[in-house]
C-alpha positions in Angstrom: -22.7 41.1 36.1 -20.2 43.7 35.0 -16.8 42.2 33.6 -13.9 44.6 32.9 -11.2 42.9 30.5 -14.3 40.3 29.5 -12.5 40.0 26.6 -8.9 38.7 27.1 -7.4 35.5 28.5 -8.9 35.0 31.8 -11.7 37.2 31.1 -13.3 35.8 28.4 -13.3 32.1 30.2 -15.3 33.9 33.4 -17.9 35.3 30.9 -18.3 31.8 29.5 -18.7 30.3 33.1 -21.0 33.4 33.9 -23.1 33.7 30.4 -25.6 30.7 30.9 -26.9 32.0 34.0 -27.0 35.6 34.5 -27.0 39.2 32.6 -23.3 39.7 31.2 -21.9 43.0 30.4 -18.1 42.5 29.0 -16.4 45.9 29.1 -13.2 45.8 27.1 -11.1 48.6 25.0 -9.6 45.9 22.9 -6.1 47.1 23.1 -5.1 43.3 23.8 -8.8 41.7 24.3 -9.8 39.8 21.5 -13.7 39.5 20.2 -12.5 36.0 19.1 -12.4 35.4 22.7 -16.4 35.8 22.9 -17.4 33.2 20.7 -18.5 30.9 23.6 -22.2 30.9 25.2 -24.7 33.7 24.2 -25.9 35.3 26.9 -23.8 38.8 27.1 -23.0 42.3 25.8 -20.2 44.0 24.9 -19.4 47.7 25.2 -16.6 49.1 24.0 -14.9 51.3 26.8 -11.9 52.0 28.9 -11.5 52.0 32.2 -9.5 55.3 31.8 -12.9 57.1 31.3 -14.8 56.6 34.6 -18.3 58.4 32.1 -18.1 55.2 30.2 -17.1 52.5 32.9 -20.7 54.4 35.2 -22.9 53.8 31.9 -22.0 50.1 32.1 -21.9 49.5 36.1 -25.5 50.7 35.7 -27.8 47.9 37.0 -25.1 45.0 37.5 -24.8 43.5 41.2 -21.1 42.1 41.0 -18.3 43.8 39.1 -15.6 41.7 38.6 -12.4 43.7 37.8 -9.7 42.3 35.0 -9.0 45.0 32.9 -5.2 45.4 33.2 -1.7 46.1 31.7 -0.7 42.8 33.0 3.1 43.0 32.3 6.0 43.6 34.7 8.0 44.2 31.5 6.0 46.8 30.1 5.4 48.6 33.5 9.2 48.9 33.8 9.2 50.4 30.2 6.4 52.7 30.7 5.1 52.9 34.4 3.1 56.0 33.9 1.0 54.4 31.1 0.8 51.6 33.0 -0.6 53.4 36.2 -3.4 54.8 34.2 -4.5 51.6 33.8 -3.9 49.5 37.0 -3.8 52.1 39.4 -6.3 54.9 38.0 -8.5 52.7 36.4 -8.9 50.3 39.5 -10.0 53.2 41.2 -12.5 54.4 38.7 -13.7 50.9 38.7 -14.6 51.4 42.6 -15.9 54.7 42.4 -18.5 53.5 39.3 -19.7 50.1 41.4 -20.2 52.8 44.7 -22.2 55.4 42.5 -24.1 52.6 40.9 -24.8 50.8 44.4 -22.9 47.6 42.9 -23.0 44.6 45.5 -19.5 43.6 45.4 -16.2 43.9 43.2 -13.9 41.2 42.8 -10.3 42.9 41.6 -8.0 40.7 40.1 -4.9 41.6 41.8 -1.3 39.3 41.6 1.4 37.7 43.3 3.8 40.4 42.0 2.9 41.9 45.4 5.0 40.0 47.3 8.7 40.6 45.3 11.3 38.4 46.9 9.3 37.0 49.8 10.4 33.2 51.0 7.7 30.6 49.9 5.5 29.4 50.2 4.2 33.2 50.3 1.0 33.9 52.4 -1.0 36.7 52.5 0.2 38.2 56.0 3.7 38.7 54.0 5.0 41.7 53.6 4.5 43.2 50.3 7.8 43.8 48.6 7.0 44.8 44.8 9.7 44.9 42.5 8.0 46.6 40.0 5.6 49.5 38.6 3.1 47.1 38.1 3.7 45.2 41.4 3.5 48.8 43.2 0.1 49.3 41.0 -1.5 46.2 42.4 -0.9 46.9 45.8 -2.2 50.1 45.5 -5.2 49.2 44.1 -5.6 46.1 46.8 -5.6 49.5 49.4 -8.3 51.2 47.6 -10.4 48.1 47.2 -10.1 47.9 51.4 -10.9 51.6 51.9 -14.0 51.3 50.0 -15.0 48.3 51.9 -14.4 50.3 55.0 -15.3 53.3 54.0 -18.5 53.0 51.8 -19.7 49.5 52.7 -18.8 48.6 49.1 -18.1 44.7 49.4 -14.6 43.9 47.8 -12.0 41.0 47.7 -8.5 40.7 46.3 -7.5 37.8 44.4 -3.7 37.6 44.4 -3.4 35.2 40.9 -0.5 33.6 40.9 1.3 32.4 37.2 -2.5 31.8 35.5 -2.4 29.9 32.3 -4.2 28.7 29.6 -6.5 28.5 26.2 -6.6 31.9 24.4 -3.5 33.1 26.1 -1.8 34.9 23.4 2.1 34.1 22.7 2.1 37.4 20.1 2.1 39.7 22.6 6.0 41.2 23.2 5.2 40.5 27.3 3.6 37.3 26.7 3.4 34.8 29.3 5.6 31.7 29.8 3.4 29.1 28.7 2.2 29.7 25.3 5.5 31.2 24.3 7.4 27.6 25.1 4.7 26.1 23.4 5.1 28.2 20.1 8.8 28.2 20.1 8.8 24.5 20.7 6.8 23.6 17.8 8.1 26.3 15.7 12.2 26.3 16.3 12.7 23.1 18.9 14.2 26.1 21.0 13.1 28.1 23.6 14.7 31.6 25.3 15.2 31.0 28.6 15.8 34.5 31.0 18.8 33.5 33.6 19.3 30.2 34.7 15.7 28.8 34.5 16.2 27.9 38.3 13.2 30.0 39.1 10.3 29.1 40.9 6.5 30.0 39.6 3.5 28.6 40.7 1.0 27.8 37.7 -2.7 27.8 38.2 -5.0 26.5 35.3 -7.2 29.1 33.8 -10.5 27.2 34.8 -9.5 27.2 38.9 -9.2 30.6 38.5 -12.4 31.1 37.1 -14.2 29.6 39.9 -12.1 31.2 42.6 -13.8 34.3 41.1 -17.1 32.9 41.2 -16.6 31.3 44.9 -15.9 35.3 46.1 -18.6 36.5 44.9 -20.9 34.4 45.7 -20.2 34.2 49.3 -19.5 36.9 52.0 -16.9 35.3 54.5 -13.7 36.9 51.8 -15.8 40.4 52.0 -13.0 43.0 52.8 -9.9 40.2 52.5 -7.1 39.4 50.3 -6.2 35.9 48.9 -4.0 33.8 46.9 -5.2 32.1 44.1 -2.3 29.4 43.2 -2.0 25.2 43.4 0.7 25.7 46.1 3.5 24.0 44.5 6.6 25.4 42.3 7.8 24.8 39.1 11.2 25.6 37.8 11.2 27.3 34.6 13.5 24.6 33.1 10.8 22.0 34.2 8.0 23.7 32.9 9.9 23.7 29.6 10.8 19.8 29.5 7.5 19.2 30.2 6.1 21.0 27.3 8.7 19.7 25.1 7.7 16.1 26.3 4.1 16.8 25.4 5.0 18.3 22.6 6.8 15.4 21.3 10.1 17.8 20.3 13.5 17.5 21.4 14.2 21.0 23.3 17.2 23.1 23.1 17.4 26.2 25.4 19.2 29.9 24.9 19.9 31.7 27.6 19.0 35.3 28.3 19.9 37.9 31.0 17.3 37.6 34.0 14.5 39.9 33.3 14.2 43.5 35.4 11.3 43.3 38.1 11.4 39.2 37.9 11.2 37.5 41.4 13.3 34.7 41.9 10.9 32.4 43.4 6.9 32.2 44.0 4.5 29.9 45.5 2.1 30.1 47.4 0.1 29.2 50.7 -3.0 28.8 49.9 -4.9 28.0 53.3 -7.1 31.3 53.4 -9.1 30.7 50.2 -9.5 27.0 51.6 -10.8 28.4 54.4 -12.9 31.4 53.4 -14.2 29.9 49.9 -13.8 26.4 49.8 -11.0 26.8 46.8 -9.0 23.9 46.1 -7.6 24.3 42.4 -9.0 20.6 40.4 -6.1 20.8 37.7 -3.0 19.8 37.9 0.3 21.2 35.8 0.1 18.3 33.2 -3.2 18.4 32.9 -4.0 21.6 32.8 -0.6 22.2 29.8 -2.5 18.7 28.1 -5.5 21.1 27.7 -3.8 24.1 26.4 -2.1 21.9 23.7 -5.5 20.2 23.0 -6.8 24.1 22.3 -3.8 24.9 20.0 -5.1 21.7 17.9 -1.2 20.0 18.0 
């Protein structure tokens, strides 16, 4: 098994559900991965490449029967600031990825794609929608969904698209200047009461707890009736932004005070999902709900 991005947030949890049982290469640059991360089970290897440089991403596909593809500039933010950059890595590299797993006869590759596709489309959003990306890194995913479907169709190399919707979780970092909602509320709760809230926090996202996640990845590849599809990964059911905040205040035990920001370029208004394909093609039916799943996350942070 062959995991790109094995190191970051979402990564690192599937190399710990992976690790017990099976060969584990993790194949990370580092740029926002974190060794830290890898502290879990023993069981895996780490090389030190980019999926930038197809030489070094061939060396590692060597001998592994699933790839599983997370290595990403996750960030609509910084692919509105830099979308050439961020193409290198979402676009380009997704393609190197699937020309590595077809020279090294690789079984299948699972690509972690997002919701992002979708833009502005009314939800609950399901996958025969049409795409209407907002941004670079929107455009990037979609993309990269075509090329995994032309190398199912063209070389018989066995693909399927998860479209994550807002994933979150232990190890996600709050640092990072794109960081995601989540652990950012959670820091600025416990460190200022306060939290920066982009337009009128009426928005809509639909937040999936890392560990479903994890085994909607390991439900793809294990069985062949999602070969060649796309699906959403998501709980089906919105939360405003404003919510998701009063809820981590609550748990937080902090009164909360909000600032408002201008919206955010690239940000959709509203997104959730249907979630009736993966039902039906995998058996995924995500096990945690918002509370408990934000109840685990504060656990992590030890508050």
């Amino acid at each position: 098994m062959l995991v790109t991005g094995g190191a970051g947030f979402i990564g690192s949890h599937l190399v710990d559900a992976l690790a017990p049982g099976h060969d584990v290469v993790v194949f990370d640059d580092f740029s926002t991965g974190r060794m830290e991360n890898l502290l879990g089970p023993a069981g895996h290897r780490i090389v030190r490449g980019s999926v930038t440089r197809p030489s070094e991403l061939e060396l590692a596909c060597a001998g592994a029967g699933t790839v599983f593809h997370l290595a990403a500039r996750p960030s609509v933010p910084a692919s509105v600031a830099d979308p050439r950059g961020s193409a290198r890595v979402n676009l380009d590299g997704t393609l190197n990825v699937l020309e590595a797993a077809r020279r090294c006869d690789v079984g299948k590759v699972v690509f972690s794609s997002s919701c992002a596709v979708y833009g502005d489309a009314r939800p609950p959003v399901g996958e025969t929608a049409a795409p209407d990306p907002k941004s670079p890194y929107a455009v990037q995913k979609l993309a990269a969904e075509h090329y995994c479907r032309n190398y199912h169709e063209l070389y018989g190399l066995r693909t399927v698209c998860l479209r994550y919707f807002n994933v979150f979780g232990p190890r996600q970092d709050p640092a990072s200047q794109y960081a995601a909602v989540v652990p950012v509320f959670f820091r600025d709760i416990a460190r200022k009461g306060r939290v920066t809230v982009y337009g009128d926090g009426r928005q809509t996202r639909d937040f999936i707890f890392v560990e479903d996640v994890v085994r909607a990845n390991l439900l793809a590849a294990m069985k062949g009736s999602a070969d060649g599809q796309v699906l959403n990964i998501a709980t089906g059911k919105g939360t405003s932004v404003n919510a998701l905040a009063r809820e981590i205040a609550r748990l937080s035990g902090k009164p909360l005070s909000v600032e408002r920001a201008p919206p955010r370029r690239g940000d959709v208004r509203h997104s959730f999902a249907e979630v009736g394909k993966a039902r039906r093609l995998l058996g995924f039916r995500p096990e945690t709900s918002l509370e408990a799943g934000l109840r685990a996350f504060r656990s992590a942070l030890g508050r």
